[in-house]
N, C-alpha and C positions, 0 to 999 in steps of 0.2 A: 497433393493433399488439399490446395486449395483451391483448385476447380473440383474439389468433390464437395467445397462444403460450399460452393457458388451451386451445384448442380442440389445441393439441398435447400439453399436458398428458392430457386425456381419450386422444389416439389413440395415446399413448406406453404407455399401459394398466398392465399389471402389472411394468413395468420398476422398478428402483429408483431412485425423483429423488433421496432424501434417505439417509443412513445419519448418524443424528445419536446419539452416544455410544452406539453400536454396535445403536443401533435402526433397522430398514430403513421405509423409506415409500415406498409407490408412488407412478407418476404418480397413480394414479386415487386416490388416499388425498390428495396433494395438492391435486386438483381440488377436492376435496367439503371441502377444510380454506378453500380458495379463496371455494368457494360459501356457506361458514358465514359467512365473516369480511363478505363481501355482505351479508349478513343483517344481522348484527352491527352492519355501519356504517349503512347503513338506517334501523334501529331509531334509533340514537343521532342520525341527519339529518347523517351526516357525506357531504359530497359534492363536487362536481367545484369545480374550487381552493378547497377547505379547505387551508392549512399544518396536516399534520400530524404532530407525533412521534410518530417508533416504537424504540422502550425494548427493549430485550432481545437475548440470546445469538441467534445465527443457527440457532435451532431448524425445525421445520415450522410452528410456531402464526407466527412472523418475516414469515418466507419467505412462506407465505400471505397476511400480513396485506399487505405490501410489494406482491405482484401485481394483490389485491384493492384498495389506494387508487392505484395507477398506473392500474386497469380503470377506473377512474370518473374519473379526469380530478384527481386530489390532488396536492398537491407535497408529498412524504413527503421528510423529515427524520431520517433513522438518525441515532440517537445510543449511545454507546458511555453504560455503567450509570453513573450520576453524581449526585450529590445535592447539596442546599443552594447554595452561591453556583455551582459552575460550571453547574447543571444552570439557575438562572435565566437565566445569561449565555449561553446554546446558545440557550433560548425567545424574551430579550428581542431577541435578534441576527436570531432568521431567524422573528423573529414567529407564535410559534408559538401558532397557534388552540385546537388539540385535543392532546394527548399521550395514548396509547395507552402502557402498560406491559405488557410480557408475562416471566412467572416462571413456571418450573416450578413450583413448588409453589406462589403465589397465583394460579394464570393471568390475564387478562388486566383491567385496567381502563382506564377511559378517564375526562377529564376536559375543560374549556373553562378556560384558564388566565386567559381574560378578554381576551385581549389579540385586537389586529386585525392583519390582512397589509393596509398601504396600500402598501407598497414598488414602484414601477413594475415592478421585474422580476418581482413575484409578478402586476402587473398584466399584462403580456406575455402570460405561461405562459397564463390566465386567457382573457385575448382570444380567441387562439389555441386553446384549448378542449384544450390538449395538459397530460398530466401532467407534475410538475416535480418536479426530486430538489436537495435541499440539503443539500453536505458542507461538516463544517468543516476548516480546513488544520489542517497537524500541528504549526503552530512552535509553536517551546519557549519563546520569549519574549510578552509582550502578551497581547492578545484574537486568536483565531482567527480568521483570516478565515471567510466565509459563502457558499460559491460558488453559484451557480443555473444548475441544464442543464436541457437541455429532453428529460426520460425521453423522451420519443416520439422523438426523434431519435438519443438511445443507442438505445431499442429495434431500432430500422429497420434497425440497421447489421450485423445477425449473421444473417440472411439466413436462406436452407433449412437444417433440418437437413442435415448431415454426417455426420462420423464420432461416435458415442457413446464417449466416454472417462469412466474415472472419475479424480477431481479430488479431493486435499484443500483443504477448505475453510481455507487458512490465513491469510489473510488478512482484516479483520474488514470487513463491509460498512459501515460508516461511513469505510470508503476506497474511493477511485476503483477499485482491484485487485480488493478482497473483493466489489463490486459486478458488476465485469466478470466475473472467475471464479463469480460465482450465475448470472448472464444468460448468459454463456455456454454455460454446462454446462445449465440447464435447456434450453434453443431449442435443442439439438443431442440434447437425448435420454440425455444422461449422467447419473453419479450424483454428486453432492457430496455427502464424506465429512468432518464435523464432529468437531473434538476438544472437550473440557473445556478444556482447556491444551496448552499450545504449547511444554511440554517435549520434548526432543530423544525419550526415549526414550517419549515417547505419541505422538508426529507418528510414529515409527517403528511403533510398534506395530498403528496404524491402518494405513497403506501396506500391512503382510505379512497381517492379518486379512480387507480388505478390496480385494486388489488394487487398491489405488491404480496409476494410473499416470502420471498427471500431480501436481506437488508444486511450487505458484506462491507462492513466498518470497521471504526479502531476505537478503542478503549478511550482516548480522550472525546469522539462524540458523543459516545454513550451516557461521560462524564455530564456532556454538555444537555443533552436529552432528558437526562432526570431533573437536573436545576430548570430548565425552563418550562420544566411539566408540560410540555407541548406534546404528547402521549395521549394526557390526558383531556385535551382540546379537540382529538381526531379522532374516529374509528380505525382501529387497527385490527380488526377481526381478520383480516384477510393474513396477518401476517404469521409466518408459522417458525421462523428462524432466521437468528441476526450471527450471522457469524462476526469474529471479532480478531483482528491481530494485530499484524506491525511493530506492537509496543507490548509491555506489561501490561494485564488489567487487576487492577487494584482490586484485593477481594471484597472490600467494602461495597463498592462500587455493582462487582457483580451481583453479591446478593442484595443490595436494593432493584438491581435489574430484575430478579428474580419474581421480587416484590410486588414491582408495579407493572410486570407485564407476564404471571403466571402461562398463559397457554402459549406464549411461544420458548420454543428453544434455542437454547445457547450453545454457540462452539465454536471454541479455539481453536483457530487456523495457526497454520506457522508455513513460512515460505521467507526466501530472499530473492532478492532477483538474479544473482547470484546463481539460484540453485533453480529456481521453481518452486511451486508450493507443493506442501506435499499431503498425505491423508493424515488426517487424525482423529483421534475417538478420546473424547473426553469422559473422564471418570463420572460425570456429573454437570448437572447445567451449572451447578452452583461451585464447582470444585476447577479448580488451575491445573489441575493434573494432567496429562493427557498422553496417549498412545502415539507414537511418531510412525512413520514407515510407510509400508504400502508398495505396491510395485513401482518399479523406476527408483526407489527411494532406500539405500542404508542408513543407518548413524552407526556411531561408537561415541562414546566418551573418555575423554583422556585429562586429568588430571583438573577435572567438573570443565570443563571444555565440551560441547556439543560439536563434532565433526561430521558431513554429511556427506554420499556420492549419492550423486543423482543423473537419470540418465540424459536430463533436461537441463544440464550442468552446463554453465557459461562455458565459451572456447576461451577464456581469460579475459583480461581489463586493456582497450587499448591507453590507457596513462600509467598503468601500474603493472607489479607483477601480481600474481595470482596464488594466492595460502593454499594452494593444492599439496597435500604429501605424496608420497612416493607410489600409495592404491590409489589415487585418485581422491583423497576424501580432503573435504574444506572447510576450510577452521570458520566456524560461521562468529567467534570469537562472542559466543551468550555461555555465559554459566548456566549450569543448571544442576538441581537435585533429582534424585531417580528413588523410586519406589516401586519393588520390581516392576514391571513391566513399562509405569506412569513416570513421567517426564515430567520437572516443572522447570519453567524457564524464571529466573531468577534477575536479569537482566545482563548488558553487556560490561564485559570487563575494562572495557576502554572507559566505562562510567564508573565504576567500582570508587569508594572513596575509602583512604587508608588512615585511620584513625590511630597514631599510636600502635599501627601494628595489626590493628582490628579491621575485619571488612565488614563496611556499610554499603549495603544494595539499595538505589535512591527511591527502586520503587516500591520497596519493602514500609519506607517513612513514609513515603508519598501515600500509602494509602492506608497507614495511622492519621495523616494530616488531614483524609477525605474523612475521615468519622468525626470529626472536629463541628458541628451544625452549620459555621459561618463561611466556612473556608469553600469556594466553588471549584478554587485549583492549588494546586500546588507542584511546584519545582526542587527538587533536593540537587543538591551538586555539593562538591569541596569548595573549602576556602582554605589557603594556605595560613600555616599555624607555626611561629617558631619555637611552641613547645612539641605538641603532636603529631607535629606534619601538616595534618590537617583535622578543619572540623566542617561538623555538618550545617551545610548553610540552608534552609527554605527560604523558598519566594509564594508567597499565597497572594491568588485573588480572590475578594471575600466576594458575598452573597449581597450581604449590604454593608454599607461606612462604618467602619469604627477605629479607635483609637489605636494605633499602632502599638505604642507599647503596651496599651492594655491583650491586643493578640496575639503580642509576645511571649506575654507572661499564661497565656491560655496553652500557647501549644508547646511551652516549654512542661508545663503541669501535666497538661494531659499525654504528649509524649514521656514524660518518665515512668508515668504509671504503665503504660505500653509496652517500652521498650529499652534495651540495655543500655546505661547509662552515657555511653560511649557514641551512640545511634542518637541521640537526643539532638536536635536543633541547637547549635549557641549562636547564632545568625540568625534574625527572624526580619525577611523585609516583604511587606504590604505590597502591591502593587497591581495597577487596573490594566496593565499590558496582558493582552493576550499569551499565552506560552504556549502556545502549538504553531505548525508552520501551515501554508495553505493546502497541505493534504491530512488536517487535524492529527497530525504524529505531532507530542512532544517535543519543543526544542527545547536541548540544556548545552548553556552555554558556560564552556570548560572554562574554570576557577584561571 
């Protein structure tokens, strides 16, 4: 499968694959970057299931290197830039053989970290003589989990080229998303358009430069794109749809999106890495609702539980075991409501705050607390309570300065009027720390 999309690369010819900090790359500049990196692994005897990492920004030297160990049969390992203890704990987790670095200014090296892949699922991948990809999950708490797919079976799934769109690349391919949006846009013939940073007013600046027209993000950028009206500093004509997932999107939120950028469209993606992404069809630009499914893809839900199989389904976790039931389907552990057909994700149950018996969903306040004029973010979580169990805590970062208890008493007022008593903030703390992590997903840091 993927010498068929290198052989597409070559017939894609002088189109642009890549526009990486505003430098353009053809397919066929691609290909020949593809064919070096062959070489390159060759030489060094790197070959079909090697565990290998691969270090670096989502450049063309990346890009290349990623297509060229999937061509030979590798289980490539993207890792986000990281050194001393985390960068051992990514190696000793998903057993990692070879590590490749790639830096603009050192370019590229390689190393044998010494260690072995005995892990059955790298055994699997191996057997099967199929490439294999190894992400880590994003929690904020513990060691990461260490997932294993079987690349050839992601590949298989995006079929004939289609329509060629261009895509910013915002999402970082050491996620299920930044993965799917590289694979995607290349097999279709499109360009992926690369930033430095993930500032509101450079994601914009790229979009009106480069005619973007797809912009595949998460709910807290979008957060951050209205506050810095950096929208409204660019031409955005080219842009025709921002899909959105990872996290909840607060409905406030969207319909200001709605607002300030009429002619493009909106839509809720939903994927784990876990699983794969899958189709969806949202009721509305303006509406959270959305149709799950699609080929490759079931659900059920059991007891507000969203359970999925998918045919793109991880071969398990090498640090853990695997929530798979007895047909295959896995507990993606997000509550949700249903309206015949429409899905709404509610958020996860590991988040869930238990008031007295009551369930508080954080991002349900989270996005009372976004209607608030001053408030530019907000965090909900538990705080332990020896009468309730627990209550509900916010952390807001404002727009501009103001008095802490005077904000208190704002989003204690305007939350009651909002919402059931119980759901009310009695924790109200101020503060100028960022609350997202560096793939702008939400961190909530458990009570």
């Amino acid at each position: 499968m993927t010498s068929s999309l290198i052989d597409r690369f070559r017939a894609f010819g002088d189109g642009d694959a890549l526009v990486v900090d505003g430098v353009r790359y053809t397919y066929a500049a691609l290909a020949e970057r593809v064919r070096d990196w062959q070489t390159y692994l060759d030489e060094h005897d790197v070959g079909a299931g090697h565990v290998v990492a691969l270090e670096g920004a989502c450049d063309v030297d990346v890009v290349a290197a990623f297509v060229a160990l999937a061509d030979r049969g590798g289980i490539v390992v993207p890792l986000p830039r990281s050194s001393g203890a985390k960068r051992a704990e990514y190696h000793e987790t998903a057993e990692v053989e070879v590590a490749i670095t790639v830096a603009a200014e050192a370019g590229r090296a390689i190393e044998r970290t010494g260690l072995q892949a005995t892990h059955a699922l790298h055994g699997r991948l191996r057997d099967a003589g199929t490439p294999g990809l190894v992400l880590f999950s994003s929690g904020t708490t513990g060691r990461s989990k260490a997932i294993v797919l079987d690349l050839g079976t992601m590949l298989a799934q995006y079929g004939e080229p289609s329509r060629a769109r261009r895509t910013l690349g915002f999402l970082s391919i050491d996620h299920i998303g930044g993965i799917n949006t590289l694979l995607h846009t290349l097999n279709h013939g499109g360009t992926l358009v690369t930033v430095s940073d993930r500032r509101p007013d450079t994601v914009c600046s790229a979009i009106a430069a480069f005619g973007v027209e797809v912009l595949p993000t998460t709910p807290t950028f979008l957060n951050m794109l209205l506050i810095s009206h950096a929208h409204e500093q660019h031409d955005l004509a080219s842009l025709e749809l921002i899909t959105y997932g990872t996290e909840p999107m607060p409905q406030r939120t969207l319909e200001l999106l709605n607002e300030a950028l009429p002619s493009v469209r909106f839509k809720q993606t939903y994927g784990l890495s876990e699983l794969g992404i899958m189709a969806t069809k949202s009721k509305g630009d303006g509406s959270l609702w959305v149709k799950l499914g699609g080929p490759g893809f079931d659900y059920r839900i059991v007891d507000g539980i969203l359970w999925v199989r998918s045919d793109t389904a991880m071969l398990g976790y090498l640090n853990a075991s695997a929530p798979f039931d007895g047909d295959g389907y896995f507990n993606t552990q997000d509550a949700v409501e249903t309206d015949g057909d429409y899905v709404r994700i509610l958020g996860r149950v590991t988040e869930l705050i238990n008031v007295a018996g009551e369930k508080v969903y954080p991002s349900e306040v989270e996005s009372v607390l976004l209607e608030i004029p001053n408030i530019a973010e907000a965090t909900v979580s538990g705080r332990p309570s020896h009468v309730t169990g627990m209550v509900v805590k916010a952390t807001v970062k404002l727009v501009s300065p103001a008095d802490a208890r005077e904000v208190a008493r704002q989003v204690r007022e305007y939350c009651g009027r909002r919402l059931e008593a119980y759901k009310v903030p009695l924790v109200v703390e101020v503060s100028d720390a960022d609350q997202h992590s560096d793939r702008f997903k939400k961190v909530r840091t458990p009570a």
